[in-house]
C-alpha positions as CSV (number, residue, x, y, z in Angstrom):
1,X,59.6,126.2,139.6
2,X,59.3,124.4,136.4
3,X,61.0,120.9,135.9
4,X,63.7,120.2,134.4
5,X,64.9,116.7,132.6
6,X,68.5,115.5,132.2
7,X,68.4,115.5,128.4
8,X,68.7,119.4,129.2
9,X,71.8,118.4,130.6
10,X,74.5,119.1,127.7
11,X,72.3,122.2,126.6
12,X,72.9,123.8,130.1
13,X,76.6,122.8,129.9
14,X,76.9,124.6,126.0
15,X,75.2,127.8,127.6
16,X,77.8,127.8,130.7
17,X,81.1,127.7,128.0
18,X,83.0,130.6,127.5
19,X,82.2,132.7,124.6
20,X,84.5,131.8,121.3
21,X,85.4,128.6,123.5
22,X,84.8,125.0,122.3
23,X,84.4,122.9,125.8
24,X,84.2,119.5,126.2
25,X,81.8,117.9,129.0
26,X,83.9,116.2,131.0
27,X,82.6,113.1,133.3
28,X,82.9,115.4,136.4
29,X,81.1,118.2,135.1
30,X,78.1,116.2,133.9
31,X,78.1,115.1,137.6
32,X,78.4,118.3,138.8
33,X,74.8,119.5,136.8
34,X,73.1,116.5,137.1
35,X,73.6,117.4,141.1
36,X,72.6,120.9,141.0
37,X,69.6,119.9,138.6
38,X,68.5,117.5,141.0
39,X,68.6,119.9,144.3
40,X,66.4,122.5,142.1
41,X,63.8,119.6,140.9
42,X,60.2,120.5,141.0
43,X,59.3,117.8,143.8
44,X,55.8,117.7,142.0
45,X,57.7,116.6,138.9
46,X,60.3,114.5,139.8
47,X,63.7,113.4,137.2
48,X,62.5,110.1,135.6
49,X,65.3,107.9,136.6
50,X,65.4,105.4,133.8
51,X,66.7,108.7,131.7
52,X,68.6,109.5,134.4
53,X,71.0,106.4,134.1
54,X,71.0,106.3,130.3
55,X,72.5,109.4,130.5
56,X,75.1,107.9,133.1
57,X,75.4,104.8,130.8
58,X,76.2,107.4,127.7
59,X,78.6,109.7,129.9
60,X,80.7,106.8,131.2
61,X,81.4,105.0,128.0
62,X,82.4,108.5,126.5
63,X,84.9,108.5,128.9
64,X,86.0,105.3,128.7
65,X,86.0,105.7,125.1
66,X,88.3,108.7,125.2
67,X,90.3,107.1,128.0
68,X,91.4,104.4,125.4
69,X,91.9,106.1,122.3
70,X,94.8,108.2,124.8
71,X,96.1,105.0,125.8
72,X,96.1,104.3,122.0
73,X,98.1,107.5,121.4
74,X,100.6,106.9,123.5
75,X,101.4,103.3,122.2
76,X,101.7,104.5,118.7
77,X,103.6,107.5,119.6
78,X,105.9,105.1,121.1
79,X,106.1,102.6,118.6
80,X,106.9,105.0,116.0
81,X,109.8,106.5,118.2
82,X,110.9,102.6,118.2
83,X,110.5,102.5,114.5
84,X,112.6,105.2,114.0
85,X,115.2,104.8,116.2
86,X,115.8,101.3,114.8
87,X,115.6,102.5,110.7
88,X,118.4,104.7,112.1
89,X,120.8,102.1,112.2
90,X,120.3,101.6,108.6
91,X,121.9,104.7,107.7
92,X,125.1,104.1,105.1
93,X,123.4,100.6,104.1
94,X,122.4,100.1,100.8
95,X,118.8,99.4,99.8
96,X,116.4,98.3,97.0
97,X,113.6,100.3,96.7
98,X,111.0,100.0,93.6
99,X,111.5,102.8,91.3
100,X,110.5,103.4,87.4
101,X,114.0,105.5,87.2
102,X,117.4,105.6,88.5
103,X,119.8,107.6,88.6
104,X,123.5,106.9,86.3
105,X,127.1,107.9,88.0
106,X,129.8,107.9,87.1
107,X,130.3,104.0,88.7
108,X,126.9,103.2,86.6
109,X,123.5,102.1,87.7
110,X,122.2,99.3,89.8
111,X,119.0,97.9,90.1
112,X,117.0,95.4,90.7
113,X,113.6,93.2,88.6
114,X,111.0,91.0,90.7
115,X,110.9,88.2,88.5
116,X,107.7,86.1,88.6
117,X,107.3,82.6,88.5
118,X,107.8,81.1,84.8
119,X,107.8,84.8,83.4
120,X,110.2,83.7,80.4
121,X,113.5,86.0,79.1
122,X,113.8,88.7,81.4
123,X,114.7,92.2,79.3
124,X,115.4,95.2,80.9
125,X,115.3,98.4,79.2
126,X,116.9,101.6,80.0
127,X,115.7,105.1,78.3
128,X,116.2,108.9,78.4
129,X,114.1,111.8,79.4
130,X,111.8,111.3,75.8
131,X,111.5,108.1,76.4
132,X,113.6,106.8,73.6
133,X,115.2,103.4,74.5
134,X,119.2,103.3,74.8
135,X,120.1,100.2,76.0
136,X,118.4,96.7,76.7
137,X,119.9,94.3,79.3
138,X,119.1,91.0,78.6
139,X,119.2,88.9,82.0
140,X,118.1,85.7,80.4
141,X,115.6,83.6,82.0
142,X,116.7,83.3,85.6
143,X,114.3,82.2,88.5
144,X,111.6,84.0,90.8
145,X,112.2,86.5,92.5
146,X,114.3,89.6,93.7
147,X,116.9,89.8,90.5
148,X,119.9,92.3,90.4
149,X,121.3,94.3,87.3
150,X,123.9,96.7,86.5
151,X,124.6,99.0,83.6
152,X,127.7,100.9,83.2
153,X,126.3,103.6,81.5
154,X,126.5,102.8,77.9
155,X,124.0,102.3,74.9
156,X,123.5,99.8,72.7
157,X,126.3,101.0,70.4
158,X,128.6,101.8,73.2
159,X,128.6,105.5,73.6
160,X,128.8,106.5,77.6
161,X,125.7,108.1,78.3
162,X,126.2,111.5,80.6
163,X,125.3,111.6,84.2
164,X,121.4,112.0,85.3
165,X,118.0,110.3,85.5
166,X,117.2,107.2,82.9
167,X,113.9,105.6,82.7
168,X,113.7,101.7,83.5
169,X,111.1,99.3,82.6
170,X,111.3,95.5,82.7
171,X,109.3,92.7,81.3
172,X,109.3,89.3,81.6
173,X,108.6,87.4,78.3
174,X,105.4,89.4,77.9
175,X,104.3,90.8,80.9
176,X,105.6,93.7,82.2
177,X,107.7,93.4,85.6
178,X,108.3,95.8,88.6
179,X,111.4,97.7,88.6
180,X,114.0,98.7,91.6
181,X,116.7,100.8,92.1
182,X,119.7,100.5,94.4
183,X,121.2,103.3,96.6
184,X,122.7,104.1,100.2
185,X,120.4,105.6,103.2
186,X,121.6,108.5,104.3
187,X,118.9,109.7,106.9
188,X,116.0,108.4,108.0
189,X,112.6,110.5,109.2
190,X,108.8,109.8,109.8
191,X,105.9,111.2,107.9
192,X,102.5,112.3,109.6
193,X,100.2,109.3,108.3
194,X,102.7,106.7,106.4
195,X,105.5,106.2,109.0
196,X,109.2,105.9,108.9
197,X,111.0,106.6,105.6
198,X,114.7,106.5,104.7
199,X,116.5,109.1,102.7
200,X,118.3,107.3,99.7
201,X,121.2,108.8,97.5
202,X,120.1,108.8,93.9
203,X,116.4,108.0,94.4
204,X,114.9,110.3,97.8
205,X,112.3,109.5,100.1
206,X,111.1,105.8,100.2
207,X,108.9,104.3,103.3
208,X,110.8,102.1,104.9
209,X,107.4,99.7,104.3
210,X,108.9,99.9,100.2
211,X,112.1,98.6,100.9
212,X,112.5,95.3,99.1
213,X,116.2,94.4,99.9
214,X,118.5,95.6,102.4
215,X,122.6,94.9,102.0
């Protein structure tokens, strides 16, 4: 009978899968053949038991390895249930979200500029789908941070604009500033990589990680 070494071992598992079947070698099947390979031995050629518990090393941290990344599962399965059981209650709030347009109604437009630290006159500027500029809000030169802004609707002569989508863009003194728009959650739902995300009239999906303000 000739000899047989346990580095065969996987290879002997791969031949005993079913046919169109991926398998995985489980920790009890590896056992399993490394029993029967060692009652069918060649007793002139014994297994060299050094290679014998490397293979045991390898097959135990595999399953200790796989054993982990399912406890791993089911923590972020249930933090993500957490997450979105607690974005739910956010549903009818309004939030600030960044956004380079918003949307006008017939109550206007709100939004919202990060203002840096020392950034000089703060002009915001509203424009239509070719990009021509209809009205500039000055907000004068307020401090850092998270600034609010409202335009009813009209341009820079005073003509009510209609109803849609308006470009914004921001700077302050020279350097151009993050924009924001305001609107109210009205669901809430979870993506497969990026998490939770809220639904919000005017604008659409925003992760909840994007929300900058929450009233």
């Amino acid at each position: 009978m000739s000899g047989m070494n346990v580095s065969n071992v996987g290879a002997s598992a791969g031949q005993a899968a079913s046919v169109g079947k991926e398998q995985t070698l489980s920790q009890a099947d590896f056992l399993s053949l490394l029993t029967q390979q060692m009652r069918n031995q060649d007793p002139t050629k014994p297994m060299d038991s050094s290679q014998m518990l490397s293979q045991l090393a390898q097959i135990s941290e595999v399953s200790a390895t796989q054993a982990l990344q399912k406890s791993f599962d089911g923590l972020s399965a249930s933090l993500q249930g957490n997450q979105i059981l607690q974005a739910s209650n956010l549903v009818g709030r309004s939030v600030v979200v960044p956004s380079a347009a918003g949307t006008l109604r017939a109550d206007g437009l709100d939004g919202a500029v990060n203002v840096p630290d020392g950034g000089g006159r703060v002009l915001v500027k509203l424009s239509d789908a070719h990009g021509n500029v209809l009205r500039t809000i000055d907000l004068g030169t307020p401090p850092a941070g998270l600034l609010r802004f409202h335009w009813d609707g009209r341009d820079d002569s005073g003509a009510t604009q209609p109803a849609g989508t308006y470009g914004l863009a921001a700077q302050a003194g020279d350097t151009a500033v993050a924009t924001y728009v305001s609107g109210k959650v009205t669901g809430v739902g979870m993506t497969g990589g990026d998490g939770t995300y809220l639904d919000v009239d005017g604008f659409g999906g925003a992760l909840l990680s994007q929300v900058a303000q929450i009233n």
